[in-house]
Structure formats: C-alpha cells, structure tokens
ZADO-1210 file (C-alpha; in nm, 4 decimals, padded with zeros to 6 digits):
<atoms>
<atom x="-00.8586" y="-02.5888" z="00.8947" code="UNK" pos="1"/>
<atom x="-01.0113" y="-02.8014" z="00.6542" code="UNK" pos="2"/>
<atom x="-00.8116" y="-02.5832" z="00.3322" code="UNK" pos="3"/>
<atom x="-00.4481" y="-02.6276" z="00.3980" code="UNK" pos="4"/>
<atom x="-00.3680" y="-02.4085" z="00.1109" code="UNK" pos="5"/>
<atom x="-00.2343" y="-02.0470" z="00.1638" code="UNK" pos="6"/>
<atom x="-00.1892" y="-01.7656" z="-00.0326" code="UNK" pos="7"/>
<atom x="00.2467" y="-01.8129" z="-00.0411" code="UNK" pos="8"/>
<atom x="00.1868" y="-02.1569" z="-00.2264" code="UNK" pos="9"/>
<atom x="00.3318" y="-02.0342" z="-00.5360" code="UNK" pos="10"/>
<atom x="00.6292" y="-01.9070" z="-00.4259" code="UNK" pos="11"/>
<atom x="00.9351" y="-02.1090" z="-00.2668" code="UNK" pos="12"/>
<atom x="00.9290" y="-02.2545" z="00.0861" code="UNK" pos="13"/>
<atom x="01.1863" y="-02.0528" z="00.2129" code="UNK" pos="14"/>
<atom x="01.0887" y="-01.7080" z="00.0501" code="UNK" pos="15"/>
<atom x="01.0840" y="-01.5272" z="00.4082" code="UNK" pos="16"/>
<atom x="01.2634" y="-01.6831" z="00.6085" code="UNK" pos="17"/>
<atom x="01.4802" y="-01.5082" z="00.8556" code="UNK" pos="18"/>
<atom x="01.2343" y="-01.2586" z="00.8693" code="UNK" pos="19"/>
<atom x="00.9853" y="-01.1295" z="01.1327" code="UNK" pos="20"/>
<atom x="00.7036" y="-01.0449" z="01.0188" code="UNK" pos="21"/>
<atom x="00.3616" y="-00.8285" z="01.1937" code="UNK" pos="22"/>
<atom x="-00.0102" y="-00.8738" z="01.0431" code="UNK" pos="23"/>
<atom x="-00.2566" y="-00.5975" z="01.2382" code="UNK" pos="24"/>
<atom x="-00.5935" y="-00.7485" z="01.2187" code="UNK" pos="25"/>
<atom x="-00.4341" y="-01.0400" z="01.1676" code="UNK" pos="26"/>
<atom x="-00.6669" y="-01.2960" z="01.3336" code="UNK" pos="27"/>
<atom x="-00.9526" y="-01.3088" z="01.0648" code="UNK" pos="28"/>
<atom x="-01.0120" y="-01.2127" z="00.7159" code="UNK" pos="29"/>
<atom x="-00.7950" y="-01.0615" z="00.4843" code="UNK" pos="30"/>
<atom x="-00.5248" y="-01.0362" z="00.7707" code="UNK" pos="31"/>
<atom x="-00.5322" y="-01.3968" z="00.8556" code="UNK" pos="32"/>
<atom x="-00.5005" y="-01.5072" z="00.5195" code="UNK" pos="33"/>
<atom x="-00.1668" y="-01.2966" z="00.4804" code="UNK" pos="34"/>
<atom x="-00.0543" y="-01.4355" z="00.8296" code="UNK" pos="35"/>
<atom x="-00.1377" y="-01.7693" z="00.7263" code="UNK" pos="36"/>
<atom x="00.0930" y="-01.6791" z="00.3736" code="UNK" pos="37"/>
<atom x="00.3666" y="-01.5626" z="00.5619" code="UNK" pos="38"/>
<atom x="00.4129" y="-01.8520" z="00.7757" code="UNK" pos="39"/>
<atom x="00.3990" y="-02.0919" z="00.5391" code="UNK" pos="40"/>
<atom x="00.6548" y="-01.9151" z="00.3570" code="UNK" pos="41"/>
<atom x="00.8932" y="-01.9974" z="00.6805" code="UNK" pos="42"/>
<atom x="00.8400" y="-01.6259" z="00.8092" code="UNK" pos="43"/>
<atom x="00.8099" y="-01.6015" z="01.1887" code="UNK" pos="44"/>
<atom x="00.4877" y="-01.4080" z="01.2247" code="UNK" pos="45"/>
<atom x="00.3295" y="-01.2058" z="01.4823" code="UNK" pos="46"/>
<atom x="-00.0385" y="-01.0982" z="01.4686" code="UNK" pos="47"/>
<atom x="-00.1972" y="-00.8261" z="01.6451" code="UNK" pos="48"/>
<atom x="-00.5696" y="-00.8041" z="01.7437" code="UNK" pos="49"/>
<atom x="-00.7716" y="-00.6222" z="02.0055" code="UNK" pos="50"/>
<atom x="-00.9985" y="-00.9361" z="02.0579" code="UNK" pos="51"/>
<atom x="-00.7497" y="-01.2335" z="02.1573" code="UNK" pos="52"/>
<atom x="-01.0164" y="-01.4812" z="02.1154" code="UNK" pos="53"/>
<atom x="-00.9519" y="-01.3838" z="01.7051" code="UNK" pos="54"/>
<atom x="-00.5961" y="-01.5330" z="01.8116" code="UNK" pos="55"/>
<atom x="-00.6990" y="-01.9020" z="01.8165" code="UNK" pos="56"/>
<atom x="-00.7313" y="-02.0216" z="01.4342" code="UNK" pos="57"/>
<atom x="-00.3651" y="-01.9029" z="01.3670" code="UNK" pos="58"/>
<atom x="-00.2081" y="-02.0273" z="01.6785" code="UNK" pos="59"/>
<atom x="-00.4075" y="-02.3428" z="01.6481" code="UNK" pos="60"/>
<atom x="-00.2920" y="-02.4211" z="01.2602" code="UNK" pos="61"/>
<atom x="00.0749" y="-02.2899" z="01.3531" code="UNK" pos="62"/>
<atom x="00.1186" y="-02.5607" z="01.6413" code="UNK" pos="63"/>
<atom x="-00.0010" y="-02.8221" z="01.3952" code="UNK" pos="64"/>
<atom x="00.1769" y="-02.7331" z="01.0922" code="UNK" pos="65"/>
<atom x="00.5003" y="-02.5812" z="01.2473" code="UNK" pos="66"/>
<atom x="00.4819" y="-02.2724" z="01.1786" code="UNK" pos="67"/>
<atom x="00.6690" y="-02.0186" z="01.4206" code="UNK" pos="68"/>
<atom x="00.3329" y="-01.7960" z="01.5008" code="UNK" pos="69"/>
<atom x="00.2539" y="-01.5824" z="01.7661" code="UNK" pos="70"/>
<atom x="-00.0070" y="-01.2918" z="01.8952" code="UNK" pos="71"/>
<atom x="-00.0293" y="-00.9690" z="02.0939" code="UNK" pos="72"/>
<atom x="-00.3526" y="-00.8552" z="02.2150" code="UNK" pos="73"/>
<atom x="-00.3433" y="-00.4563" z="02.1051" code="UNK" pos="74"/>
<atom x="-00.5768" y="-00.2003" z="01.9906" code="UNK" pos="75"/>
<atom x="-00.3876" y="00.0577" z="01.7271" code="UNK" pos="76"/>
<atom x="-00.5991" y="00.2992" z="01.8558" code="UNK" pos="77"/>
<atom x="-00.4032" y="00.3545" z="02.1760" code="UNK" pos="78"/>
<atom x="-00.0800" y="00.4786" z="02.1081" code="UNK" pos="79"/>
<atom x="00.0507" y="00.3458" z="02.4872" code="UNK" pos="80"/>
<atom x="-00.1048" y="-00.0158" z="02.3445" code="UNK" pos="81"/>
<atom x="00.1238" y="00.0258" z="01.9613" code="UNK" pos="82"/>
<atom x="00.4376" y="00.0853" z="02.2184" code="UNK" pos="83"/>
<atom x="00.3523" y="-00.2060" z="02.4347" code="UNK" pos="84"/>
<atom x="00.3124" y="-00.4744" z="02.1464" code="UNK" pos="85"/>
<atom x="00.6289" y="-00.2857" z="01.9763" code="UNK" pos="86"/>
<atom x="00.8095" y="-00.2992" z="02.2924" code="UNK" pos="87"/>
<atom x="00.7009" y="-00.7431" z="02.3233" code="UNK" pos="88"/>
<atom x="00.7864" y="-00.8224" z="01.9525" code="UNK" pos="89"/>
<atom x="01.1455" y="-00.6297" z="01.9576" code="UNK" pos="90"/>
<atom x="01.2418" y="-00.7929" z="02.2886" code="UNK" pos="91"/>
<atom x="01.0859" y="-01.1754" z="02.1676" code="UNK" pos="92"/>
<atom x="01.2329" y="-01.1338" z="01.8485" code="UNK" pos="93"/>
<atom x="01.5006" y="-00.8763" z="01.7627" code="UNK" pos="94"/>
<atom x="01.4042" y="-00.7279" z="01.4611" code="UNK" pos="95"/>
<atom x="01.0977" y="-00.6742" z="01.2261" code="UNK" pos="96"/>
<atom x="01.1429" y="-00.6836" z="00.8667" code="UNK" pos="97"/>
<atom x="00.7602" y="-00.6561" z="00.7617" code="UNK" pos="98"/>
<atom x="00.4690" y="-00.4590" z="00.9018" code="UNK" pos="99"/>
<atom x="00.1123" y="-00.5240" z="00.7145" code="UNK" pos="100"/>
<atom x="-00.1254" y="-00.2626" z="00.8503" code="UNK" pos="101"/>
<atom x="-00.4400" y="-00.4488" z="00.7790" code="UNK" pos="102"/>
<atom x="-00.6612" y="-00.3751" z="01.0664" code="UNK" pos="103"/>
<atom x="-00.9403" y="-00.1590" z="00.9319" code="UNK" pos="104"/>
<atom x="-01.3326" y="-00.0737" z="01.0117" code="UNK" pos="105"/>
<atom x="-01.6034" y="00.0017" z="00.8392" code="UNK" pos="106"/>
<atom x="-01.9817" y="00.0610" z="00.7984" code="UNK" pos="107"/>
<atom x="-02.2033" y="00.1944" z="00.5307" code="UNK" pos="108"/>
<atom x="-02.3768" y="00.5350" z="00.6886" code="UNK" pos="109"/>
<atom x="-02.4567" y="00.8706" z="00.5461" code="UNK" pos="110"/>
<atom x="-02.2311" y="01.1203" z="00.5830" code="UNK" pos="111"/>
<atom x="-02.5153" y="01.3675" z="00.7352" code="UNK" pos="112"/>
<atom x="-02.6308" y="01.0912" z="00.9926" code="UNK" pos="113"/>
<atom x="-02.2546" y="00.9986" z="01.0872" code="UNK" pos="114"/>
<atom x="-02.1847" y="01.0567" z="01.4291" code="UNK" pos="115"/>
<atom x="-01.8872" y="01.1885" z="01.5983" code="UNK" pos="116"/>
<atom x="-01.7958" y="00.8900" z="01.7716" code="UNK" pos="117"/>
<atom x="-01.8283" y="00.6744" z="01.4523" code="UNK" pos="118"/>
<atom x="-01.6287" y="00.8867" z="01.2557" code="UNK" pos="119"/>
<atom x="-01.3458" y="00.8522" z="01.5320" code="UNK" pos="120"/>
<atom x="-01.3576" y="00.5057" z="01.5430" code="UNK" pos="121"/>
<atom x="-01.2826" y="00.4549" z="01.2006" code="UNK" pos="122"/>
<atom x="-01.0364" y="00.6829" z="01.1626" code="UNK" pos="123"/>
<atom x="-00.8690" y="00.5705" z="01.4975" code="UNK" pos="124"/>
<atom x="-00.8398" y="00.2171" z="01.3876" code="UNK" pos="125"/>
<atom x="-00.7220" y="00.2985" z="00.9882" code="UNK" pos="126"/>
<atom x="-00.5260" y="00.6222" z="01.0147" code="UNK" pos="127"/>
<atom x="-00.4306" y="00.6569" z="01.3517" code="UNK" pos="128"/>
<atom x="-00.3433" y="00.2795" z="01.3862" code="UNK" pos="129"/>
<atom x="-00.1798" y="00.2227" z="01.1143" code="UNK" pos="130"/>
<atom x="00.0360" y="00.5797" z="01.1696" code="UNK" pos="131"/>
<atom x="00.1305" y="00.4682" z="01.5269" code="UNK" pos="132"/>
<atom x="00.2414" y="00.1172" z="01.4184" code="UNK" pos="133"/>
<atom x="00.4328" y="00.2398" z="01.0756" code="UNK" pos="134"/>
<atom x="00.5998" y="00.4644" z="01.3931" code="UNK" pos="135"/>
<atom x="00.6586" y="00.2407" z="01.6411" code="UNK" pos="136"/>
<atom x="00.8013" y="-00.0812" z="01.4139" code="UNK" pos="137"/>
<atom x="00.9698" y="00.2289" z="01.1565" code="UNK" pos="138"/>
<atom x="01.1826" y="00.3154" z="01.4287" code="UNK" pos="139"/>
<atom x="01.3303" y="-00.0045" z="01.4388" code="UNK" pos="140"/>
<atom x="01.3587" y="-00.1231" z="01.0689" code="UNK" pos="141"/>
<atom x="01.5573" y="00.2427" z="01.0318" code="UNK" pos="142"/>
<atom x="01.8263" y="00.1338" z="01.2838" code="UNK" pos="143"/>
<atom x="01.8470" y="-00.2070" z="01.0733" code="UNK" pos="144"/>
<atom x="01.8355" y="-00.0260" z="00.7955" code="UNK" pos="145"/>
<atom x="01.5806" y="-00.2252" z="00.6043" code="UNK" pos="146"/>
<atom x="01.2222" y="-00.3235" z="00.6240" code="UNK" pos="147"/>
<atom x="00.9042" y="-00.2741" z="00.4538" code="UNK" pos="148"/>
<atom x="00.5671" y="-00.1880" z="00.4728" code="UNK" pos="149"/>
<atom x="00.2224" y="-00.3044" z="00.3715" code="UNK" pos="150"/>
<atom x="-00.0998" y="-00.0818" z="00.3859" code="UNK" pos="151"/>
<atom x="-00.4215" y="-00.1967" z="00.2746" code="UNK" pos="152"/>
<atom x="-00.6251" y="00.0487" z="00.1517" code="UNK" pos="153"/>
<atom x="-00.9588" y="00.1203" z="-00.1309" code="UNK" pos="154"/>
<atom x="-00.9841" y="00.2523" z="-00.4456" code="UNK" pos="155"/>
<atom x="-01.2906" y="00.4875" z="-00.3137" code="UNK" pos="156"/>
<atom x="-00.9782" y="00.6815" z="-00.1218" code="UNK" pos="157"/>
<atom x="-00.9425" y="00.8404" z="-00.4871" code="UNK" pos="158"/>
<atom x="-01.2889" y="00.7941" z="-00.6589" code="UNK" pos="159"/>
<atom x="-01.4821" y="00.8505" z="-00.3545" code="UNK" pos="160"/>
<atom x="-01.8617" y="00.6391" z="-00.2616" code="UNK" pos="161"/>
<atom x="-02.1409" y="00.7251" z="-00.0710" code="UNK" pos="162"/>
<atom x="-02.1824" y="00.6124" z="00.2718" code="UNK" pos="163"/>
<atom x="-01.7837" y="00.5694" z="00.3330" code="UNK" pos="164"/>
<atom x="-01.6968" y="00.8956" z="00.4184" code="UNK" pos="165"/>
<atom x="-01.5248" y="00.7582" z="00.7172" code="UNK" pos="166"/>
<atom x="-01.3357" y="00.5072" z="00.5759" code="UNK" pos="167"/>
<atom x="-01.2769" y="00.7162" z="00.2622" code="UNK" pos="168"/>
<atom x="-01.1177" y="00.9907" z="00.4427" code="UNK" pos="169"/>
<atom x="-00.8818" y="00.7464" z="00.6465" code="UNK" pos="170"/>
<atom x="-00.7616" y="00.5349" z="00.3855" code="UNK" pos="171"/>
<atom x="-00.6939" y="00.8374" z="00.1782" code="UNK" pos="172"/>
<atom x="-00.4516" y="00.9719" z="00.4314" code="UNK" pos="173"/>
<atom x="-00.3367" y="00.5906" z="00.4434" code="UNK" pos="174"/>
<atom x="-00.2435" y="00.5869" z="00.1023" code="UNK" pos="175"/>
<atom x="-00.0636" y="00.9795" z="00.1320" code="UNK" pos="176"/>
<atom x="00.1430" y="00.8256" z="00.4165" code="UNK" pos="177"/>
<atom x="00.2009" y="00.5640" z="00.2071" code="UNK" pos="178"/>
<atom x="00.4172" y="00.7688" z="-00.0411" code="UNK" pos="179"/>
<atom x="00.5294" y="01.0186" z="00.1895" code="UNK" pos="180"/>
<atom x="00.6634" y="00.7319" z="00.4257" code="UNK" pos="181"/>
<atom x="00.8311" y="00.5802" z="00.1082" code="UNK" pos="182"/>
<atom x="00.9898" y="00.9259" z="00.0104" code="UNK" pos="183"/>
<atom x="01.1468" y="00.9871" z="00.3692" code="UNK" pos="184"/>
<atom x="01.2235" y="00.6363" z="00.4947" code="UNK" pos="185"/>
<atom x="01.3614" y="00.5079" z="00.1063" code="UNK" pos="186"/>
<atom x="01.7295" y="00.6232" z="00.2485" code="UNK" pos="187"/>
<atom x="01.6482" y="00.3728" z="00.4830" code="UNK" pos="188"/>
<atom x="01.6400" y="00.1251" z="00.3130" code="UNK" pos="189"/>
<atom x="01.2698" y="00.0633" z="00.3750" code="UNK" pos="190"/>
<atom x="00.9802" y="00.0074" z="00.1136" code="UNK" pos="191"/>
<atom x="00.6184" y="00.1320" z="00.1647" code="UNK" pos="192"/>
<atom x="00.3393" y="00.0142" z="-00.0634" code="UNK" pos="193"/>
<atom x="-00.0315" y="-00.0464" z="-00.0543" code="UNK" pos="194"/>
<atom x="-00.2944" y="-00.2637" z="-00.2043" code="UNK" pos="195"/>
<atom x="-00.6070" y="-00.1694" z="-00.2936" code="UNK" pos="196"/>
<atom x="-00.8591" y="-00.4791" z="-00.2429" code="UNK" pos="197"/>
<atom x="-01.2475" y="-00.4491" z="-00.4423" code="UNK" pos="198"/>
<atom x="-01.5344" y="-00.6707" z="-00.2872" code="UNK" pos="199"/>
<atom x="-01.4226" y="-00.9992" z="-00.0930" code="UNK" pos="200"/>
<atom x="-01.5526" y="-01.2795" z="00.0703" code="UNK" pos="201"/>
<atom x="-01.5550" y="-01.1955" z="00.4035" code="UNK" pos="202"/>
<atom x="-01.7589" y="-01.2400" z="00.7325" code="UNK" pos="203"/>
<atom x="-01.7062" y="-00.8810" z="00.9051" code="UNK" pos="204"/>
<atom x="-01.7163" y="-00.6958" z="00.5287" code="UNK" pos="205"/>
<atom x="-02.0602" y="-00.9500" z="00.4617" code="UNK" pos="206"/>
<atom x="-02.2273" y="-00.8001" z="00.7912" code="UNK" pos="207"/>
<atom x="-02.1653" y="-00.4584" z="00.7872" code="UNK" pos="208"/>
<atom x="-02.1230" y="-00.3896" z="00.4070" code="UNK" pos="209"/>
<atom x="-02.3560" y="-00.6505" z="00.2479" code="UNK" pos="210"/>
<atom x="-02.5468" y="-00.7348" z="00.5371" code="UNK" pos="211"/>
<atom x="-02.8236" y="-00.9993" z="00.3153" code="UNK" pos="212"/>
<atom x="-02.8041" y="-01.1893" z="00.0230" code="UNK" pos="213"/>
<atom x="-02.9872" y="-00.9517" z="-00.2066" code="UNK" pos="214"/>
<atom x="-02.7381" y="-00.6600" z="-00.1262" code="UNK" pos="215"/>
<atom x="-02.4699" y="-00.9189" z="-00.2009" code="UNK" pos="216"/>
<atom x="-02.5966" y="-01.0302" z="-00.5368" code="UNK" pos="217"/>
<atom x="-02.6701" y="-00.6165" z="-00.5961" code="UNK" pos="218"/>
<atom x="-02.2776" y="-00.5929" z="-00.5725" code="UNK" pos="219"/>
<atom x="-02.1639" y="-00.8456" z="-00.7016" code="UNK" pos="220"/>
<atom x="-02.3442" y="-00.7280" z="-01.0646" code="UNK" pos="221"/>
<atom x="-02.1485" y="-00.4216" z="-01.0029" code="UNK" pos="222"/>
<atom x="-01.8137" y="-00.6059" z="-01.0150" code="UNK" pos="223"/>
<atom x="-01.6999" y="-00.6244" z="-01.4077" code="UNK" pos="224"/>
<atom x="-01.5479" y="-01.0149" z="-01.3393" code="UNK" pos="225"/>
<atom x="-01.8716" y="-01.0736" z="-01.1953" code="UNK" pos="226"/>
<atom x="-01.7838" y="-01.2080" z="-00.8344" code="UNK" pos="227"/>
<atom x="-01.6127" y="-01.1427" z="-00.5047" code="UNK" pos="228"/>
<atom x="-01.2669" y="-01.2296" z="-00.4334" code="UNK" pos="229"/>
<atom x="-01.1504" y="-01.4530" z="-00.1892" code="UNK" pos="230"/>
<atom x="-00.9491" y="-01.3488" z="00.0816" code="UNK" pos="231"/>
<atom x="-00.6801" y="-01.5784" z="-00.0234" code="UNK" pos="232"/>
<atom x="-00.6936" y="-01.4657" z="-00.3861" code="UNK" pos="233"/>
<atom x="-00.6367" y="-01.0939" z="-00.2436" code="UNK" pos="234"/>
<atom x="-00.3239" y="-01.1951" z="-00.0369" code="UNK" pos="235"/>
<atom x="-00.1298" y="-01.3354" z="-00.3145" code="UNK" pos="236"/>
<atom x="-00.1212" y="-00.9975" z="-00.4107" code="UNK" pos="237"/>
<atom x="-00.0385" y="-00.8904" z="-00.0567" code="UNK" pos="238"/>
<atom x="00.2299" y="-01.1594" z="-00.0375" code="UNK" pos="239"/>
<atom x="00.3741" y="-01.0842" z="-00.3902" code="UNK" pos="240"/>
<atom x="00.4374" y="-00.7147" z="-00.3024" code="UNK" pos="241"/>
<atom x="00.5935" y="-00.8611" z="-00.0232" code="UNK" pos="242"/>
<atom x="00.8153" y="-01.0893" z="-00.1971" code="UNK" pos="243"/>
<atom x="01.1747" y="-01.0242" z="-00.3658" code="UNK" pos="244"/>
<atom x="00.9831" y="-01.0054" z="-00.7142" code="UNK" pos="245"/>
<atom x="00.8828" y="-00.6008" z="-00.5975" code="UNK" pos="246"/>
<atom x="01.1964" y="-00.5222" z="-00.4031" code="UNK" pos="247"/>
<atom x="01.2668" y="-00.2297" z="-00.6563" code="UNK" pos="248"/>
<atom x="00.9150" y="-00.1047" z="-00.5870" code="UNK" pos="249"/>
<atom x="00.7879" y="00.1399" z="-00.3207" code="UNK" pos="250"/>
<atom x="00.5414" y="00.4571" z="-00.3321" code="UNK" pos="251"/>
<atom x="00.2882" y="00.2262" z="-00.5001" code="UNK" pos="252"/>
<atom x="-00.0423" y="00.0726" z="-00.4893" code="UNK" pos="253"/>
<atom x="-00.1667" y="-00.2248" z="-00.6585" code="UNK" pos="254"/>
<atom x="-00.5415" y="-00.2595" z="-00.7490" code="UNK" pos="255"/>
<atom x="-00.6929" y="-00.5772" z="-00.7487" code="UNK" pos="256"/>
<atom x="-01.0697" y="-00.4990" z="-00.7330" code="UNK" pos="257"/>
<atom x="-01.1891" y="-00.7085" z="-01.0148" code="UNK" pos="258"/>
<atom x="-01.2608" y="-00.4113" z="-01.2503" code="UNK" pos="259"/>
<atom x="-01.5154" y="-00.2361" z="-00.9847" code="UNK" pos="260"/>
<atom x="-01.2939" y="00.0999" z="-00.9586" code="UNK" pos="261"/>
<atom x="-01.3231" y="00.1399" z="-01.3898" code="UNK" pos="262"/>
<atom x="-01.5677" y="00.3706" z="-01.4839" code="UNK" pos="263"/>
<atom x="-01.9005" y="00.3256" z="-01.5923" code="UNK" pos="264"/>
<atom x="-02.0092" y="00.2115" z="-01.9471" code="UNK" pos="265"/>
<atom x="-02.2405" y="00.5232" z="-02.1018" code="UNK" pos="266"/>
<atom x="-02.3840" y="00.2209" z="-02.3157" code="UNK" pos="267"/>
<atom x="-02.4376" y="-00.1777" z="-02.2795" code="UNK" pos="268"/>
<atom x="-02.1803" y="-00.3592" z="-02.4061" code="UNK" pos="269"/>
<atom x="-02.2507" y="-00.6242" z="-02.6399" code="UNK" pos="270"/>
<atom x="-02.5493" y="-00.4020" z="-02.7478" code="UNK" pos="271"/>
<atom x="-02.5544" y="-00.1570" z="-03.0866" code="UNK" pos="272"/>
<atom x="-02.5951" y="00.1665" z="-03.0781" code="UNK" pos="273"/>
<atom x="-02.8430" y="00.3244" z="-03.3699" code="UNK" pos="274"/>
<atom x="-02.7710" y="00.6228" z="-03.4706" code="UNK" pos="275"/>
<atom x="-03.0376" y="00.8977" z="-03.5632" code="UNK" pos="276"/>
<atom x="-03.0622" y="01.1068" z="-03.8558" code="UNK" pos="277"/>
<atom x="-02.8655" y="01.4050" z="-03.8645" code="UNK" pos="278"/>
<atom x="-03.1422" y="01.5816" z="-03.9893" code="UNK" pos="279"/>
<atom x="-03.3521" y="01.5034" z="-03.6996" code="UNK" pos="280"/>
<atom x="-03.0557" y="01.5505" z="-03.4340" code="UNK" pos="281"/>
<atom x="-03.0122" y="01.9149" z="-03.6253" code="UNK" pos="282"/>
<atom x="-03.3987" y="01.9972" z="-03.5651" code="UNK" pos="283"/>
<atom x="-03.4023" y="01.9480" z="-03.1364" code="UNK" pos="284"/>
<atom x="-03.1408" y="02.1895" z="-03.1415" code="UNK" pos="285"/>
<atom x="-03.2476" y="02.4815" z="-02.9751" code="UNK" pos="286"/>
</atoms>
C-alpha cells in the first residue's frame, strides 16, 4: 500500500495493545481502514469476511509492517458460520476485547419494487449479523467482564430516505440494540456505541449508491462541507470511540456525516430575503 498512514496515527503506539480486536467486513472499505487503525495501534486484529480473497490487502500489509493480523472466512448471516469464527478466534486468542460490526449492504431500490429476497439480504447481513456476532463475542467479553462494541450505522435509521427502506429498517434496529445492549451488558462491564458515517469514498458504496460520476457530483452538492469523506477520515472517529478518551461513554452514536443529516435551508444562504408589503400580504388572504 502505497499510503502507509492509518486512521490510529494520532494516538500513541501502544493505545491497544493487549487487546484482541474483530472488524466484520473488515477486508475493504470502511472496515479495512479500522482494521488497518487497530493494528497499527499494536492491537492484534482479526477480520471477518465472506469473500477470503477481500483477506489479502490486510494480511499482505500486516506481514510487512508487523502487525499481528489475521482472517476468518464467515458470512454473519449464518448463525452456525458467527459460532464457527467465534469458536476459531476464542481458541487462537483467548479473549476479545473489541467487536466492530461493520459488515453492511446496500442498494438504492424502491420500496414498492423491493423484493423479498433483497429485503432479506440486507437485513441478514446488518441486523441479523451484527445480532449474532454482538451474541456470540458478548458471551465471552461478559465472562471477562469487559469489552466493547462498535456498530456502524446511518443517520437515515432516524430521518428516513427513499430507496433505503432495507437498510433503513436494519440499521434502525442496529442502533435500538445498540442502547439496549449497552443498558443490559453495562453491569458487565461492556460499552456499546455506534457511528453514524454520511457519504464516503468508497468502491462498493460508489457502485451501488452512486453508480456514475454525475450521481456522485448530485450528492456531493447535497453534503453541507461539500465533499465525501474518506474512509480513513471516518475511522478516526471509529478508532476514537474506541480509544480510552470515550471509556465513560456507551448508549451513544456519533455523527460524522459532514452536515448531510441537518435539515434543509427554506432559503439560500448568503442570499436576502425581501420582504413584501404588509398591505399586499393582508390582501391574498382569503
């Protein structure tokens, strides 16, 4: 990798380690990028992925930088899959001390034309996956008796957007598990937040979201700061919520969305507003 820069740079060299930490989705994209954080930050880190050939960039940097990566092949879909890769990291490792439930998916479709199967396969992946894993690695913070949890999840869970309705639904219930997992598992001695990520640069989001360069530039004028993220900028986040800076938060979710989530201006900023008559506002009344 051309960019040896990560997303822990800013904080010290040593910030996690002794832990174990487990990125979902954590071969490309957003999830890498955390990986990538984590293990530069002298966590041991273990990615999951359904596709091992998304396994290569991190293994490849790790054995060249000497980092202490690994991967498991698993789909969070299948619970009998969560157990296996559960079952792997406890035995190779001990312990895990941080679960990011990043694996998502995702495609633009009306809600009418959505089909069964498409709305299952979101949900599988988002809700389902990242219920059986927050299970499944839970289990074994609670008998440690500390841990902590990462969900990634979207503003439109609360404002809502056309064409998400999948997604939508699933990271809603994301981000209820979310506080209901931090209410019940606080005693614990386990933490449970989310971050909310807007628009970023990213190959999977670019071809299913903002498949050409015109729908790009059509979003992009929609974002307030006027640009997409970078994956790396949005795991700093990820990694500070992480971090021992937040260890007296949990039930929360951070937004960093470059503005898109505020609501809409009812007038153009920068522009004045003239004001009519009262005489003539008084006469269209009915």
């Amino acid at each position: 990798m051309a960019d040896e820069a990560t997303s822990g740079d800013w904080l010290a060299p040593d910030t996690f380690r002794g832990q174990v930490a487990v990125v979902t989705g954590g071969g490309t994209g957003l999830g890498l990028e955390i990986a990538r954080g984590l293990a530069a930050r002298a966590a041991e880190v273990v990615i999951l992925s359904r596709s091992p050939e998304h396994h290569g960039a991190l293994l490849e940097e790790g054995a060249r930088r000497g980092w202490r990566v690994s991967a498991e092949a698993c789909d969070v879909r299948e619970i009998a899959a969560v157990e296996g890769a559960a079952r792997a990291v406890l035995a190779r490792h001990g312990r895990v001390d941080v679960l990011v439930n990043n694996a998502a998916g995702n495609f633009v479709c009306p809600a009418e034309r959505l089909s069964a199967n498409g709305w299952r396969a979101v949900l599988g992946i988002v809700l389902d996956g990242t219920f059986y894993c927050s299970r499944e690695f839970g289990r074994a913070m609670i008998e440690r008796r500390s841990g902590q949890i990462l969900n990634v999840v979207a503003t439109y869970a609360w404002t809502g957007m056309p064409g998400v309705v999948h997604s939508a639904s699933a990271k809603a219930g994301v981000w209820a598990m979310t506080k209901t997992l931090a209410a019940e598992w606080a005693r614990h001695g386990i933490r449970v937040n989310s971050i909310a990520p807007g628009p970023f640069e990213s190959t999977g989001a670019a071809s299913n979201l903002w498949p050409s360069a015109e729908a790009a530039a059509e979003m992009a004028a929609k974002i307030p700061l006027g640009r997409f993220a970078t994956a790396r900028e949005v795991a700093a986040h990820c990694l500070y919520q992480l971090s021992p800076l937040c260890a007296w938060m949990t039930g929360e979710c951070l937004v960093v969305d470059g503005g898109i989530s505020l609501a809409r201006s009812m007038w153009e900023p920068g522009t004045r507003l003239e004001r009519r008559p009262r005489a003539e506002r008084q006469t269209e009344r009915p």
